[in-house]
VEXFILUM-13960 format. One record per residue (C-alpha): z, y, x; residue in three letters. Coordinates in nm, 2 decimals. Layout:
<nodes>
<node Z="Z" Y="Y" X="X" code="ALA"/>
...
</nodes>
This chain:
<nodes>
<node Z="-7.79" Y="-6.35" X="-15.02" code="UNK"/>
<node Z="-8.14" Y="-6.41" X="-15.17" code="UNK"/>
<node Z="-8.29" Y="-6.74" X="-15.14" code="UNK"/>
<node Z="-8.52" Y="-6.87" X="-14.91" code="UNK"/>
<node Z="-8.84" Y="-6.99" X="-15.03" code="UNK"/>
<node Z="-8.84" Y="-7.33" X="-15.02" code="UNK"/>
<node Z="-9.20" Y="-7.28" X="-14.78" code="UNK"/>
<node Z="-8.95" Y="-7.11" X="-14.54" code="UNK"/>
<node Z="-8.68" Y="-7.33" X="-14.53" code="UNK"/>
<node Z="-8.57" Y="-7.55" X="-14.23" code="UNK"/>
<node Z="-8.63" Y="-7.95" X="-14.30" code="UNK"/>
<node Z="-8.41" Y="-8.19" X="-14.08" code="UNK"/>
<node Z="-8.52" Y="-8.52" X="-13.97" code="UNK"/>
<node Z="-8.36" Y="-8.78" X="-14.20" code="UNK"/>
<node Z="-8.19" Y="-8.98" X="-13.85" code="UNK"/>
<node Z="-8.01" Y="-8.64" X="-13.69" code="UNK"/>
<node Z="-7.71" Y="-8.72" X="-13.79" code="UNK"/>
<node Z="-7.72" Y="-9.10" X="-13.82" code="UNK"/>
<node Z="-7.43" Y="-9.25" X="-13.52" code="UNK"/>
<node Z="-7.53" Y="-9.32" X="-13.26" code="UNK"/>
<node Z="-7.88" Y="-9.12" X="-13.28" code="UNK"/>
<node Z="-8.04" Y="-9.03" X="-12.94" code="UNK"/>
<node Z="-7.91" Y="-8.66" X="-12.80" code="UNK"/>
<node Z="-8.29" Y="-8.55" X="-12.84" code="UNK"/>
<node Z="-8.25" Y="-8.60" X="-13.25" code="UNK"/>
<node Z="-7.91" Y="-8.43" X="-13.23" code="UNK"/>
<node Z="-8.03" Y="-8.12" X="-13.04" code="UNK"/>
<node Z="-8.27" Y="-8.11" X="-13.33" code="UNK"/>
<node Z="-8.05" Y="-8.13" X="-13.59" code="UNK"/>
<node Z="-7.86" Y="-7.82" X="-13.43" code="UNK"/>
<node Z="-8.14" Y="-7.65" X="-13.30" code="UNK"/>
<node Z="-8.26" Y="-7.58" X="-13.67" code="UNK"/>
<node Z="-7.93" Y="-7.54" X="-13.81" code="UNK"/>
<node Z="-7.89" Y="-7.26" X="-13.56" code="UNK"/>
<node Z="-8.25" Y="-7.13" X="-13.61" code="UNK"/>
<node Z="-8.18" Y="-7.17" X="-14.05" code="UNK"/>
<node Z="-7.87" Y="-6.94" X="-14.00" code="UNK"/>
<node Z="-8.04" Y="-6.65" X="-13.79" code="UNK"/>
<node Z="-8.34" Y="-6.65" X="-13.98" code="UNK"/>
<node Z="-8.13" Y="-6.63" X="-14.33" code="UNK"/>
<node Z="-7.79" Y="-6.51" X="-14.26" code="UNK"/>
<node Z="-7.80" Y="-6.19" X="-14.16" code="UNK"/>
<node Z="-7.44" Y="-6.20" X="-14.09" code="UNK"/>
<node Z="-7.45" Y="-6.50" X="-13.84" code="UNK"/>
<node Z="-7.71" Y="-6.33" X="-13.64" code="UNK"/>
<node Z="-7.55" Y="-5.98" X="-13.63" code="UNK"/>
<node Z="-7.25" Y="-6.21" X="-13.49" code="UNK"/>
<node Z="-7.41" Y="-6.38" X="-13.26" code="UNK"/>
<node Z="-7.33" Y="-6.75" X="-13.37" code="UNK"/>
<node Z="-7.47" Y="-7.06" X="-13.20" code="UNK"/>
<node Z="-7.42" Y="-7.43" X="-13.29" code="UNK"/>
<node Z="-7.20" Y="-7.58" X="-13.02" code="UNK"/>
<node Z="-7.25" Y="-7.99" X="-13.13" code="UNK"/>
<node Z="-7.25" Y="-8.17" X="-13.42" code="UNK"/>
<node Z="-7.20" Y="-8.57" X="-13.45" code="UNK"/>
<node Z="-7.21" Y="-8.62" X="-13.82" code="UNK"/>
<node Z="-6.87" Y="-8.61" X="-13.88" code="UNK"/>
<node Z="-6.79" Y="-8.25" X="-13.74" code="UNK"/>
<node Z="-6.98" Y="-7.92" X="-13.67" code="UNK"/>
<node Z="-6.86" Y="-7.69" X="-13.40" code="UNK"/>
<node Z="-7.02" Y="-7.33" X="-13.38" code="UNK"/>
<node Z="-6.97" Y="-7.07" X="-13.10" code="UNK"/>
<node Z="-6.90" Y="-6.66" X="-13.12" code="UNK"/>
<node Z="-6.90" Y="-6.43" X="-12.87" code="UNK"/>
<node Z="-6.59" Y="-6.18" X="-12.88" code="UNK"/>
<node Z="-6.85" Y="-5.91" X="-12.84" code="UNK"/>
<node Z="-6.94" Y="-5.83" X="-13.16" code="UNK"/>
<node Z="-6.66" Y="-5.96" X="-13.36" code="UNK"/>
<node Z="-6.40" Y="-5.75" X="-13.16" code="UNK"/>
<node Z="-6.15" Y="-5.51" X="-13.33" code="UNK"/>
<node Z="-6.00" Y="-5.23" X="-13.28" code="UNK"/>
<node Z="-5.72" Y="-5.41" X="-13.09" code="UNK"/>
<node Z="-5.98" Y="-5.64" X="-12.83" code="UNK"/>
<node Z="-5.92" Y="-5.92" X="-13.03" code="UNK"/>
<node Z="-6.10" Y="-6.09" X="-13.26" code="UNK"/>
<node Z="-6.16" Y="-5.95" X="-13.59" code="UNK"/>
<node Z="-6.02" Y="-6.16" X="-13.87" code="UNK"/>
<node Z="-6.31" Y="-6.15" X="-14.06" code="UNK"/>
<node Z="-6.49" Y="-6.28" X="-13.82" code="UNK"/>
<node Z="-6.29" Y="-6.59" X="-13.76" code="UNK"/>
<node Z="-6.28" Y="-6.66" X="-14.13" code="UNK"/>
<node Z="-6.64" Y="-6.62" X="-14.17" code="UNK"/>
<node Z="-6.78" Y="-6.82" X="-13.82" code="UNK"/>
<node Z="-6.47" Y="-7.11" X="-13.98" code="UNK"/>
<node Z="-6.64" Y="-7.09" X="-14.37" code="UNK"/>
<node Z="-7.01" Y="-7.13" X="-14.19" code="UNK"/>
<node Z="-6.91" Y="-7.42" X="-14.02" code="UNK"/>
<node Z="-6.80" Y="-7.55" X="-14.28" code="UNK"/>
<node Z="-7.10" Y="-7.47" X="-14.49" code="UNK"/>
<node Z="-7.33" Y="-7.59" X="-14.20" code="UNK"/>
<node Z="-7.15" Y="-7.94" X="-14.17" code="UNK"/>
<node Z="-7.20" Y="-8.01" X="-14.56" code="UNK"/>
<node Z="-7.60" Y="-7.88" X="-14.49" code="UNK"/>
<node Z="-7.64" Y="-8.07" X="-14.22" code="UNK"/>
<node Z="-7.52" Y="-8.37" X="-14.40" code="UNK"/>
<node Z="-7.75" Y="-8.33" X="-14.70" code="UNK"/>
<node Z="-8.08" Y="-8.26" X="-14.49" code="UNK"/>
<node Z="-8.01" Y="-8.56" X="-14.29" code="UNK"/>
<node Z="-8.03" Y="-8.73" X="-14.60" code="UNK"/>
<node Z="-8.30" Y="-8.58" X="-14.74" code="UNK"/>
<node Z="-8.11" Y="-8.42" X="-15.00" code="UNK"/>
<node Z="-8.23" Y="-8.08" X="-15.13" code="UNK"/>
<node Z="-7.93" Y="-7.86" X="-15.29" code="UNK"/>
<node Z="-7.77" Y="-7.53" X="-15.28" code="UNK"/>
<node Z="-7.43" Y="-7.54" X="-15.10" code="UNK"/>
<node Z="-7.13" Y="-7.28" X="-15.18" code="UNK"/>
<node Z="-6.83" Y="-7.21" X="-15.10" code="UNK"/>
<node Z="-6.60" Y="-7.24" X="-15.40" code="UNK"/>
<node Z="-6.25" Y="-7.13" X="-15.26" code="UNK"/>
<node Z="-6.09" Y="-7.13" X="-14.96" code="UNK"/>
<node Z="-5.72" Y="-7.01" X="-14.76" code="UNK"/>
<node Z="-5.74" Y="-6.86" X="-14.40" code="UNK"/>
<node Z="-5.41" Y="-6.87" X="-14.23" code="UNK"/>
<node Z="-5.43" Y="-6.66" X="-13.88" code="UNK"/>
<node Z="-5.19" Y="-6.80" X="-13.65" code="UNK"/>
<node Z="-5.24" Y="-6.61" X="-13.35" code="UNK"/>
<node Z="-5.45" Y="-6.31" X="-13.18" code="UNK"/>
<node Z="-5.80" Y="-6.44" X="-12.99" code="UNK"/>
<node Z="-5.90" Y="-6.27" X="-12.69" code="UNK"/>
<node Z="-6.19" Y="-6.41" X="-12.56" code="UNK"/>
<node Z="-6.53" Y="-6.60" X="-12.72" code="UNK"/>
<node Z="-6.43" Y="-6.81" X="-12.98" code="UNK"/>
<node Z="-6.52" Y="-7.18" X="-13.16" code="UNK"/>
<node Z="-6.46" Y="-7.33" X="-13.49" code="UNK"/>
<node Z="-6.51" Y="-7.68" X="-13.57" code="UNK"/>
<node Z="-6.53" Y="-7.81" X="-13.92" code="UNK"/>
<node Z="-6.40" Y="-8.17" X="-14.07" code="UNK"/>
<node Z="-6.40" Y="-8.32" X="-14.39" code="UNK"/>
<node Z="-6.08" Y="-8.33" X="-14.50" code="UNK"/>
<node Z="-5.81" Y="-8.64" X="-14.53" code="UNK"/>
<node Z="-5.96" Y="-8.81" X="-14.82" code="UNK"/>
<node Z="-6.33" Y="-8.66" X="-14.85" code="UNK"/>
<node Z="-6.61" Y="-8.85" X="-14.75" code="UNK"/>
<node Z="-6.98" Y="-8.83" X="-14.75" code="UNK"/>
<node Z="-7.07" Y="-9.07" X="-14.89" code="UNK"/>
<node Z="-6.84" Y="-9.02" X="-15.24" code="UNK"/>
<node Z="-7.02" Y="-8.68" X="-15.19" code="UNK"/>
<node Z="-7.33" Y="-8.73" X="-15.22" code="UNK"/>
<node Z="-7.31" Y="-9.01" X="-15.47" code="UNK"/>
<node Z="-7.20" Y="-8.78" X="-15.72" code="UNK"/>
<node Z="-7.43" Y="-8.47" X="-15.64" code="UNK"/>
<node Z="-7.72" Y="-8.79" X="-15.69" code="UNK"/>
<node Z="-7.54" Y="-8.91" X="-16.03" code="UNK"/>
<node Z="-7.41" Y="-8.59" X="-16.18" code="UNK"/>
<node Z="-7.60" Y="-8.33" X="-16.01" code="UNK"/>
<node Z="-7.32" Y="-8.09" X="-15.86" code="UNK"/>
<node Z="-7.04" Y="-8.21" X="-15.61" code="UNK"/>
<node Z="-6.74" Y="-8.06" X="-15.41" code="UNK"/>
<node Z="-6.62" Y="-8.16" X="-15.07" code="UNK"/>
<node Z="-6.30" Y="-8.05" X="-14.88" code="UNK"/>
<node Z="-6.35" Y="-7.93" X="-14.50" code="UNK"/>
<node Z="-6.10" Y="-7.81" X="-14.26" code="UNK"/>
<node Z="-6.21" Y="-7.55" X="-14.01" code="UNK"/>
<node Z="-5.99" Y="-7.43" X="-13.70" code="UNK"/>
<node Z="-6.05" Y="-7.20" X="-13.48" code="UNK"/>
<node Z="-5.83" Y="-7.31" X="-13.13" code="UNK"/>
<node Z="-5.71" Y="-7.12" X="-12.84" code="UNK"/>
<node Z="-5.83" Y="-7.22" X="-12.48" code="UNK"/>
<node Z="-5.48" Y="-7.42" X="-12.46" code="UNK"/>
<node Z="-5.53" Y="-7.59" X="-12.81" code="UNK"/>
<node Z="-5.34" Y="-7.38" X="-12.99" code="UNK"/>
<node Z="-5.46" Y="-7.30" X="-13.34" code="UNK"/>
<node Z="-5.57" Y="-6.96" X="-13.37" code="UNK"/>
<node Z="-5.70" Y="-6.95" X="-13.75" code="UNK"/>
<node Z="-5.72" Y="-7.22" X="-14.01" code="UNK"/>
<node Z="-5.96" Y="-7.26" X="-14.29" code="UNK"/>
<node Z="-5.90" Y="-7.49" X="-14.59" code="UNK"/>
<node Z="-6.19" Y="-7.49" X="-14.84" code="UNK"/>
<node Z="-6.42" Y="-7.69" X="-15.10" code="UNK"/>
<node Z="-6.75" Y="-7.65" X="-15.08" code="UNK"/>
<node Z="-6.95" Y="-7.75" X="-15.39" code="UNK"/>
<node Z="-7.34" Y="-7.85" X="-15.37" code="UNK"/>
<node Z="-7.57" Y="-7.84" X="-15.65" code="UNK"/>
<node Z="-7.91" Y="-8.08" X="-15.67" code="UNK"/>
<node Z="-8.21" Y="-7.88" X="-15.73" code="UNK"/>
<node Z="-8.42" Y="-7.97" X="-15.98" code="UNK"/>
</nodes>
């Protein structure tokens, strides 16, 4: 995907993700995470993904079956491991716009495990994994200028179920 410019690109406010922030600085925080995605992923827009909530410590976004159906009614796969790996990405963004940090996020490597078929709309939420924390993050994109972070995305049935599993490390690098 090309780059943004830099005039186009969607600026946080430093306290959205701080705990215990008001729900009007939250909303924000996922309002232009949502509004970053449509406007430069065409993907996310031709799938029709919203941000469901985000608390600093997770990102959930939502996904209409509609146009991530296959040929079966289910989900396609693709789609569950692409709305899981966005999460993802858009948990280590919010984090870094939150702090002011400006850096290109990737995702380095990841496994997708599908566990079971999903017939209606779908969420994933994203975590840091066991072990990974901001903080330790962002200390070394600031010191060394390039970082990686573990997340953990699931996509869950209406039961709890998991449906799909994402496992993947995300790397970040400081712009200069």
């Amino acid at each position: 995907m090309p780059a943004i410019p830099t005039s186009d690109r969607v600026k946080l406010p430093i306290d959205s993700a701080t705990p215990g922030a008001s729900p009007a600085v939250t909303i924000r925080a996922e309002a232009a995470l949502g509004a970053f995605m449509l406007d430069g992923i065409p993907l996310a827009r031709a799938m029709a993904i919203s941000v469901g909530a985000y608390d600093a410590e997770s990102l959930t976004l939502h996904a209409p079956l509609g146009p991530n159906i296959n040929d079966k009614g289910c989900a396609f796969g693709g789609s569950l491991a692409s709305v899981m790996t966005l999460a993802g990405w858009g948990l280590v963004k919010l984090a870094a716009d939150t702090r002011g940090i400006d850096c290109d996020i990737y995702v380095q490597d990841s496994l997708v495990r599908y566990l079971a078929p999903v017939w209606q709309d779908f969420h994933a939420t994203a975590r840091l994994t066991h072990g990974d924390t901001l903080p330790g993050f962002f200390d070394a994109l600031i010191t060394r200028g390039k970082s990686r972070v573990r997340v953990r995305s699931v996509v869950a049935l209406p039961d709890g179920v998991h449906a799909a599993t994402l496992e993947a490390r995300f790397v970040a690098l400081a712009k200069r």
